[in-house]
C-alpha positions in Angstrom: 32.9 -76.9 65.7 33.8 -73.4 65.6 31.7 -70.8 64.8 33.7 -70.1 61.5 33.7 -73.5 61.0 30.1 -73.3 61.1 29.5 -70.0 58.8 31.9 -72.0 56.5 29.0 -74.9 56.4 26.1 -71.7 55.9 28.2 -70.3 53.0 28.5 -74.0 51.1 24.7 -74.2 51.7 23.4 -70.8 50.7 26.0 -71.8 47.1 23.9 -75.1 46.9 20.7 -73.5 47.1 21.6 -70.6 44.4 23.0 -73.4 41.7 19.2 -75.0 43.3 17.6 -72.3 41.4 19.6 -72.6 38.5 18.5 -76.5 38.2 15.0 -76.7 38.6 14.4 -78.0 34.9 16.5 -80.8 36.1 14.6 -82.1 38.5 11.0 -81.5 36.4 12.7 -84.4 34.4 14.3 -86.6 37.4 10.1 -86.9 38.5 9.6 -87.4 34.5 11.7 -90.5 34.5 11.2 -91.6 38.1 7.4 -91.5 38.6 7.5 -93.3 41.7 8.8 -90.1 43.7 7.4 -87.8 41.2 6.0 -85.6 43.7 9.4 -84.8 45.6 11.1 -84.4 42.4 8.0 -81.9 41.5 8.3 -80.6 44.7 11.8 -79.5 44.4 11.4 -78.0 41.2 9.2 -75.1 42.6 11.9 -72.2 42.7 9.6 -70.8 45.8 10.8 -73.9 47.6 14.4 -73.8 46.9 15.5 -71.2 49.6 13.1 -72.2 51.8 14.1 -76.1 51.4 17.8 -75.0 52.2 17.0 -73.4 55.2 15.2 -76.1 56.5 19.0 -77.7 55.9 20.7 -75.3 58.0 18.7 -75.3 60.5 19.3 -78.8 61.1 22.9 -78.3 60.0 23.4 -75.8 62.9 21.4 -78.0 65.4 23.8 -81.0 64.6 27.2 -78.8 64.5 25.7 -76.4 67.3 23.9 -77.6 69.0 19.7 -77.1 69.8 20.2 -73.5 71.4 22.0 -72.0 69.0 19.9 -73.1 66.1 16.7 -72.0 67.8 18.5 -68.9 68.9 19.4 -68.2 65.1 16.1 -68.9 63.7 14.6 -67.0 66.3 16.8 -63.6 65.5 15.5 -63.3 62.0 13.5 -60.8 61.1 10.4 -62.4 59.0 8.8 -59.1 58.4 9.1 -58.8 54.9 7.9 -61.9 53.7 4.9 -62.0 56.3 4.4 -58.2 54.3 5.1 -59.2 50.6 2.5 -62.5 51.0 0.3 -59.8 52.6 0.5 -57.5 49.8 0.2 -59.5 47.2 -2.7 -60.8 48.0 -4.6 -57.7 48.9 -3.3 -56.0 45.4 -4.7 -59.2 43.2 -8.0 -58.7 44.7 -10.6 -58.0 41.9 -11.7 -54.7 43.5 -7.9 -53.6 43.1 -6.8 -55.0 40.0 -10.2 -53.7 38.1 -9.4 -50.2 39.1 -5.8 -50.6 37.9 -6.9 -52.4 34.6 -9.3 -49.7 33.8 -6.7 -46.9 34.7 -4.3 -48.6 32.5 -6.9 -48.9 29.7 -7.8 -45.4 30.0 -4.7 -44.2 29.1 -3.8 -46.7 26.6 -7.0 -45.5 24.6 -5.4 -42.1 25.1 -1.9 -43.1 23.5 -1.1 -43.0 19.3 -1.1 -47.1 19.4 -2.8 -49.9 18.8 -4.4 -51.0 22.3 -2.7 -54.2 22.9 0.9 -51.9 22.2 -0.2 -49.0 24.4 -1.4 -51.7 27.1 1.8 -53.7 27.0 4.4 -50.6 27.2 2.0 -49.2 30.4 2.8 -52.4 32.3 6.0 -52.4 31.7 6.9 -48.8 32.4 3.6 -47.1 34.6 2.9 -49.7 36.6 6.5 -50.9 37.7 7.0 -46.7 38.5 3.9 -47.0 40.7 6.1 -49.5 42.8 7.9 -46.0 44.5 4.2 -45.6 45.9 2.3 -49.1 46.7 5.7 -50.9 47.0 7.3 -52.9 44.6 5.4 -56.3 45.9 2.3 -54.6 44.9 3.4 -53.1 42.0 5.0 -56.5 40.4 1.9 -58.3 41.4 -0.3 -55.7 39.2 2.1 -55.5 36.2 2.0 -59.6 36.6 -1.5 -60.4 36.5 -2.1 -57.4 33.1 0.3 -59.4 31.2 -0.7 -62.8 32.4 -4.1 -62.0 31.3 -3.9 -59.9 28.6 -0.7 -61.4 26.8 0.4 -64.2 28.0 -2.8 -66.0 27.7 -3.0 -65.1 23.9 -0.4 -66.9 23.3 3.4 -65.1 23.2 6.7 -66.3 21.3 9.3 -67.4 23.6 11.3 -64.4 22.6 8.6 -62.4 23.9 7.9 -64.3 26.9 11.7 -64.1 27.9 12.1 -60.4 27.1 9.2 -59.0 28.7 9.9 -60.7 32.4 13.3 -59.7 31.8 12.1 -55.8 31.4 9.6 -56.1 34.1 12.4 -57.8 36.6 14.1 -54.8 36.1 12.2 -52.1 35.6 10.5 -52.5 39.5 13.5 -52.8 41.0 14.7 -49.7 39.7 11.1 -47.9 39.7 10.8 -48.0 43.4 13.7 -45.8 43.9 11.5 -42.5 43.3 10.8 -42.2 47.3 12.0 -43.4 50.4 9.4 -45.8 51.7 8.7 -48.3 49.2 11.8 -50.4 47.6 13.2 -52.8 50.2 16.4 -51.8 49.2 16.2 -48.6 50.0 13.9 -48.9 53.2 17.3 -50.8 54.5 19.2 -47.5 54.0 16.7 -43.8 54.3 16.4 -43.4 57.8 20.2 -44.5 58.9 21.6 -42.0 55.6 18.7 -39.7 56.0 17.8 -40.1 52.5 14.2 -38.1 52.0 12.0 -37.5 49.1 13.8 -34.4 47.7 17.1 -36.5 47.9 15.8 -40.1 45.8 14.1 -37.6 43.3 17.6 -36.1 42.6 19.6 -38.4 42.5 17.5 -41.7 41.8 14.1 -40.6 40.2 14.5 -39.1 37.4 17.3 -41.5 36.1 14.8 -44.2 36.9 11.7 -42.9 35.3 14.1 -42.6 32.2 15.8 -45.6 32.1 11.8 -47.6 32.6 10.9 -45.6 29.8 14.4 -46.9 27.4 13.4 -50.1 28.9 9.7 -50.4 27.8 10.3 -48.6 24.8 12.6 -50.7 23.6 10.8 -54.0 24.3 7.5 -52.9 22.9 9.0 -51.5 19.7 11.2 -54.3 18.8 8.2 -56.8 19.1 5.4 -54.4 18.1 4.2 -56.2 15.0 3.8 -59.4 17.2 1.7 -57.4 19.7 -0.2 -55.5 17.0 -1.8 -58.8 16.1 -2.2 -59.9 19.8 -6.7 -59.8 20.2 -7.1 -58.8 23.8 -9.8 -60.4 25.5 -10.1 -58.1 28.4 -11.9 -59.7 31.4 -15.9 -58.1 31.9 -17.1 -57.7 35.7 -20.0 -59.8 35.9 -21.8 -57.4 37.9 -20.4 -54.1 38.6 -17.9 -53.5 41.3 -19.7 -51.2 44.0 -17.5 -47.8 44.5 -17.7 -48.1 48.4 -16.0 -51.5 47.7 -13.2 -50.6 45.9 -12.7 -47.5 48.4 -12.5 -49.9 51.6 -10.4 -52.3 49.2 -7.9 -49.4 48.6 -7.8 -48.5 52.4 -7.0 -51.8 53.6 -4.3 -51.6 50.6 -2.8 -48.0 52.1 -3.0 -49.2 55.4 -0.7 -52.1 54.9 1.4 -50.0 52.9 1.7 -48.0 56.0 2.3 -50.0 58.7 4.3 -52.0 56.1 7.4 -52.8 59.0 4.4 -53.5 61.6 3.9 -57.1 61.3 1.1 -57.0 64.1 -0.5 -54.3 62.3 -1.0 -55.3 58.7 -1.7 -59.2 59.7 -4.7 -57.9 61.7 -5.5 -55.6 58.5 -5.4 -58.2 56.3 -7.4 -60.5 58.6 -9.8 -57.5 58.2 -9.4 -57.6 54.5 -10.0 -61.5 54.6 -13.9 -60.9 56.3 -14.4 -58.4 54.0 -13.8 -61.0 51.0 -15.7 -63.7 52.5 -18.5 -60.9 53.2 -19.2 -59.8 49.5 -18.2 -63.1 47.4 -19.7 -62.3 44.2 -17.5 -59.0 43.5 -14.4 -61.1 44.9 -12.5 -63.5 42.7 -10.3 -66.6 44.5 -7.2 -64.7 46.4 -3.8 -65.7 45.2 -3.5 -67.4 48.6 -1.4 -69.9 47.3 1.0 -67.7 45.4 1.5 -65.5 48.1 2.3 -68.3 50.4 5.1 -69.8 48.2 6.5 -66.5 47.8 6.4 -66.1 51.8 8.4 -69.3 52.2 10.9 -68.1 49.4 11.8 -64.9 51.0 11.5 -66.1 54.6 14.2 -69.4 53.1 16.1 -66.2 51.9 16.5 -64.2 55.5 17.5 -67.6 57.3 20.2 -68.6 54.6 21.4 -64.9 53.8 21.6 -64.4 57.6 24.6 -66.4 57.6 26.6 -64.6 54.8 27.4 -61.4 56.7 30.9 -62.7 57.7 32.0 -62.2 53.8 29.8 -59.9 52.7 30.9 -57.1 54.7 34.3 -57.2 54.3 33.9 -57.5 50.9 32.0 -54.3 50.7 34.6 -52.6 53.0 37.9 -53.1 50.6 35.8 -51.6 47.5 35.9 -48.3 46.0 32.9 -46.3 44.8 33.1 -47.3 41.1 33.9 -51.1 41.8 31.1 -51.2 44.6 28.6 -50.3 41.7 29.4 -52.6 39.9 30.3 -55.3 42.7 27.0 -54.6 43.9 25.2 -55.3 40.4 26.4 -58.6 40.8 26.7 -59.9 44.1 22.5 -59.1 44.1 22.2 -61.9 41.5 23.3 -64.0 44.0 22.0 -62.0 47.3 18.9 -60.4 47.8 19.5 -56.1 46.8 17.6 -55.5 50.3 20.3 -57.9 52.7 23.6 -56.0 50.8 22.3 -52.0 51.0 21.7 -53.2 54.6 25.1 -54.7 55.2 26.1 -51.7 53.5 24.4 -49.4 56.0 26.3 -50.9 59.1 29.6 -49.8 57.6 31.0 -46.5 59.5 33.1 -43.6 57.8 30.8 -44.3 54.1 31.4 -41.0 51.7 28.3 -40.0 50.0 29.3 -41.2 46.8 30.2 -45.1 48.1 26.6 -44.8 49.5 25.0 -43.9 45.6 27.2 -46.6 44.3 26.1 -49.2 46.4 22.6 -48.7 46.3 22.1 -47.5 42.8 24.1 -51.3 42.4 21.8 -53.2 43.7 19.2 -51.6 42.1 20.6 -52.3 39.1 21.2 -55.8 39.6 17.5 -56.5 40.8 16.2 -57.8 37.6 19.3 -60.8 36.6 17.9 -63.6 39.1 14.6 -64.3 40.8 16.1 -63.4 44.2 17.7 -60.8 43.4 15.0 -58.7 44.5 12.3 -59.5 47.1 9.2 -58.7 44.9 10.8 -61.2 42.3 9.5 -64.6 43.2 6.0 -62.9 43.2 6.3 -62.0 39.0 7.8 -65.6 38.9 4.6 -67.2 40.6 2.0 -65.5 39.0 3.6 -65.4 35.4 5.3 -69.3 35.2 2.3 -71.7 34.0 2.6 -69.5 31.4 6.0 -70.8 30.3 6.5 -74.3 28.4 6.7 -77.2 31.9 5.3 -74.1 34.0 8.6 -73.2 34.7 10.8 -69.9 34.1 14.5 -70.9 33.5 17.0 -68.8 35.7 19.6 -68.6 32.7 16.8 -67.2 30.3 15.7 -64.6 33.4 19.3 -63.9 33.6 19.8 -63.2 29.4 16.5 -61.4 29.1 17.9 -59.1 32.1 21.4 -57.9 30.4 20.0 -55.1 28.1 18.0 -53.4 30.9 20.5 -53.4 33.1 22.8 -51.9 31.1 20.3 -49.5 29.9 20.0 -49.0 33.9 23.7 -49.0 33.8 24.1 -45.9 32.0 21.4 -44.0 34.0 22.7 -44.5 36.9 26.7 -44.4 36.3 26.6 -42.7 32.8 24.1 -39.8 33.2 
């Protein structure tokens, strides 16, 4: 078999596995009505699996078609970085130490704000916290802005409506907020250094359009549902014992650190192994890591880099016939289907780019980071932490999708309009 022939068979596959993630509610009732292979059915249904189930396919598929060698040689030429750094991440940021000192910055300024608490809480997650993504990285960032809602409004108890609109807004609204520097938003980590895009440079020409179109974004969802959050009762979580400063200082270095050394896979895993003693060394101001969480999310992304490996071959010339306006908008919706991070780097191996096809492309797939779950790679971690919420403990891709149109055309106009 050819290697075409063979890229052909990766292509088909990677298709499969995105119409996968559209199914999931399917096969939550296949293990309903088939109890005896309930836990497959169940199994499949996790959308964390689904990439990572499909690469397990091509793998195989290449070793049949390929041969051994070049299946091991594939697998082996992937870079697993990322997902080794988002599990890492998202772990460290969900610590207790961490999330109290968010929560209580959050609080502080929601008492601050002219509205009701539970308003001024809700439209901070949705538009502070996603913003602080261009800092801590969007992983982190997502991971924070999921656990405040999951805890302080999903638990009470949200309409569907609400439920829908407000992982819709916050889908969005970090893939666009980590476009105020240069080291934080996979997307644009892909691209800085080759386009020697600095700070000054994302501040003009991304930041400011992205701190205003989180703000539309937020703004929007919290007033339209406002008197549903006015009667929301926040229970906000006490500290059984008070969390020691020196605690929460080491907590925030090991947080930085990995931030840091963020492509440095050796680095931050012996960091976070670090972190880990440090957990297991004061228990009583530590609540259970998200171990499991991160994990799935690990496999998602990592299912993602073996299967969007293969779809170079049509993804770049796609991306070379386009003009700056259609590659906007191209790129808004081929990252529904491709994650933003593996097109702005396609994207940077193309020679002879004009300055403005470079904007368009990018500022595309940031736009397009909030329609699917991997869309963008800090996605799946929102999903995970926000999904038992949801009626069957699962998120449906079409409502993701739905609840993403108004932001990204609010994003739209930011970015193309403004």
């Amino acid at each position: 078999m050819s290697p075409h022939s063979l890229q052909i068979g990766a292509a088909i596959l990677f298709a499969i596995a995105i119409i996968h993630t559209f199914s999931v509610k399917q096969f939550e009732k296949l293990a309903e009505r088939r109890p005896t292979h309930s836990g497959i059915w169940h199994l499949l249904a996790e959308v964390e699996v689904v990439f990572g189930f499909w690469a397990m396919i091509l793998i195989v598929y290449l070793a049949i078609f390929g041969g051994y060698a070049t299946s091991l040689n594939y697998l082996e030429s992937r870079n697993f970085t990322e997902p080794m750094f988002v599990f890492v991440i998202m772990v460290v940021a969900a610590s207790r130490p961490i999330l109290s000192l968010a929560l209580h910055m959050v609080d502080g300024l929601a008492h601050r704000m002219p509205l009701s608490p539970a308003v001024a809480t809700f439209f901070l997650a949705l538009w502070l916290v996603p913003l602080l993504g261009s800092f801590i990285t969007e992983p982190a960032a997502m991971t924070l802005a999921a656990l405040l809602l999951r805890d302080r409004f999903y638990s009470a108890g949200l309409s569907r409506r609400l439920q829908y609109a407000t992982i819709g807004v916050l889908f969005v609204n970090v893939s666009i907020g980590g476009t105020l520097t240069p080291f934080a938003a996979p997307p644009i980590l892909m691209v800085a250094e080759t386009w020697n895009w600095n700070l000054p440079f994302m501040l003009e020409h991304f930041g400011w359009r992205s701190v205003l179109a989180t703000l539309v974004n937020a703004g929007g969802v919290t007033w339209l549902f406002r008197a549903e959050l006015t009667r929301i009762t926040q229970s906000v979580p006490q500290d059984q014992e008070r969390i020691p400063y020196a605690l929460t200082i080491v907590h925030l270095l090991f947080l930085l650190g990995i931030v840091v050394f963020a492509h440095h896979a050796v680095v931050f895993a012996a960091l976070f192994l670090f972190f880990m003693g440090i957990t297991t060394a004061y228990p009583r101001h530590q609540d259970p890591l998200i171990l499991r969480e991160g994990m799935l999310v690990g496999f998602f992304l990592a299912g993602l880099v073996v299967l969007g490996g293969q779809q170079q071959w049509w993804l770049q010339p796609l991306l070379e016939g386009l003009s700056p306006t259609v590659a906007y908008y191209g790129a808004t919706v081929l990252t529904a289907i491709t994650d933003n991070a593996a097109l702005t780097y396609l994207g940077s191996l193309v020679q002879g780019l004009t300055p403005e096809f470079k904007y368009s492309l990018v500022a595309g797939a940031v736009t397009g980071g909030g329609l699917t779950v991997i869309a963008n790679a800090p996605n799946p971690a929102g999903y995970s932490i926000l999904k038992r919420s949801f009626d069957d403990e699962t998120i449906g891709a079409l409502g993701i999708l739905a609840a993403a149109v108004i932001p990204t055309l609010v994003a739209i106009l930011a970015f193309r309009f403004i």
